[in-house]
C-alpha positions in Angstrom: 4.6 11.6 39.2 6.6 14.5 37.4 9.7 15.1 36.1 12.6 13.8 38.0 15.6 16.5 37.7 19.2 15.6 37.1 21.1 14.8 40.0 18.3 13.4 41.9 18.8 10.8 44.0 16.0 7.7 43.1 14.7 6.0 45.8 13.3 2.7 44.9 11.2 0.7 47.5 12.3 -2.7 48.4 10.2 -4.9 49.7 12.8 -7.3 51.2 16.1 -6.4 52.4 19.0 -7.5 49.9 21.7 -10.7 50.5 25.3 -10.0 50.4 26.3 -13.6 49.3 29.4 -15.3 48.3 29.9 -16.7 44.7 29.1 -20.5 45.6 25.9 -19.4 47.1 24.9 -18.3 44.0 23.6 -20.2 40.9 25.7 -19.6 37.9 22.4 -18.8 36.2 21.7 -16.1 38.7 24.8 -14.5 38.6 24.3 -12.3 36.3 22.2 -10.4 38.5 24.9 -10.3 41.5 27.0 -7.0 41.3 30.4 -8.0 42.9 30.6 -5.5 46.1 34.6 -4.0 47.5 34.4 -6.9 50.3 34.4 -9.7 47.9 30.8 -10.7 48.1 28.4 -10.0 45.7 24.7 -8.1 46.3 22.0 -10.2 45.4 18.0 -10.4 45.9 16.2 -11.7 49.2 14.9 -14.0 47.0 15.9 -15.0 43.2 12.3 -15.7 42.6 10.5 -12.4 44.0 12.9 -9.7 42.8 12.3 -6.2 43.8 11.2 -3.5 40.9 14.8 -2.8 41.1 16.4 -6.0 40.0 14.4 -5.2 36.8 15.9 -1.2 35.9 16.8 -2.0 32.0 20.4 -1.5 30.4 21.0 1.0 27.5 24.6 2.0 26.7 23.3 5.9 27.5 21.5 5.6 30.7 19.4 7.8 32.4 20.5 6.5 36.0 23.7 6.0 37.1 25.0 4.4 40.3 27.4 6.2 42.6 28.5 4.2 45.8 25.3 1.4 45.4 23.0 5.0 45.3 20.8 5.8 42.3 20.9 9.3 40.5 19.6 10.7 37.3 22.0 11.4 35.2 19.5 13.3 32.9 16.3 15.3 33.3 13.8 12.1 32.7 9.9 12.6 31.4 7.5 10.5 33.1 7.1 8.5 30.6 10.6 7.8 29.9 11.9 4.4 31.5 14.7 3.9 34.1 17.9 2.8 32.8 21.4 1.8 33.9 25.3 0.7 31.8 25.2 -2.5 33.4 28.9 -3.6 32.5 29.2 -0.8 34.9 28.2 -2.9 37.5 28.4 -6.6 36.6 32.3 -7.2 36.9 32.2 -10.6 37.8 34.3 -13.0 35.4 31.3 -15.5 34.5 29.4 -12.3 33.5 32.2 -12.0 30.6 30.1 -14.0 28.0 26.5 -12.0 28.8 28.4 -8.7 29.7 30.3 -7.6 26.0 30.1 -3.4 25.9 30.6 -3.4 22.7 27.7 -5.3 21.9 25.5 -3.2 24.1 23.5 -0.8 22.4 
């Protein structure tokens, strides 16, 4: 695969449709992988034990992806050796993710 350009939209293959679940149906463990959506419920894996490549996209504090509306873009020109990566306090909002989700300790 080449280059991807900045701006691109990334589409990353799912095998299993996502859960929107509410916070008791999650383990407090797996939380931290639940982004809280507007309707109160939070976005979550088919299945906490076969996550999807995309449950996986690394955190850096400058990432090359960002997420605009639950879609994927580049924010950067990205090599094809260059590994995906998102801001996740961006996207983990949730309280219990207070202790695990510090920006200033992301680097």
């Amino acid at each position: 695969m080449g280059a991807i350009a900045k701006g691109t939209r990334l589409r990353v293959l799912v095998s299993e449709p996502n859960r929107q679940l509410a916070e008791e149906a999650i383990p407090d463990s797996h939380l931290k992988y639940c982004p809280l959506l507007e309707s109160g419920l939070y976005l979550a894996p088919a299945n906490f034990a076969t996550m999807s490549v995309l449950w996986y996209v690394n955190h850096a504090r400058t990432p090359n992806v960002v997420a605009d509306n639950w879609k994927l873009y580049a924010a950067d020109d990205i090599t094809p050796d260059e590994e995906l990566t998102l801001y996740y306090p961006d996207l983990l909002t949730h309280p219990k993710n207070s202790a695990w989700v510090v920006p200033e300790l992301h680097i």
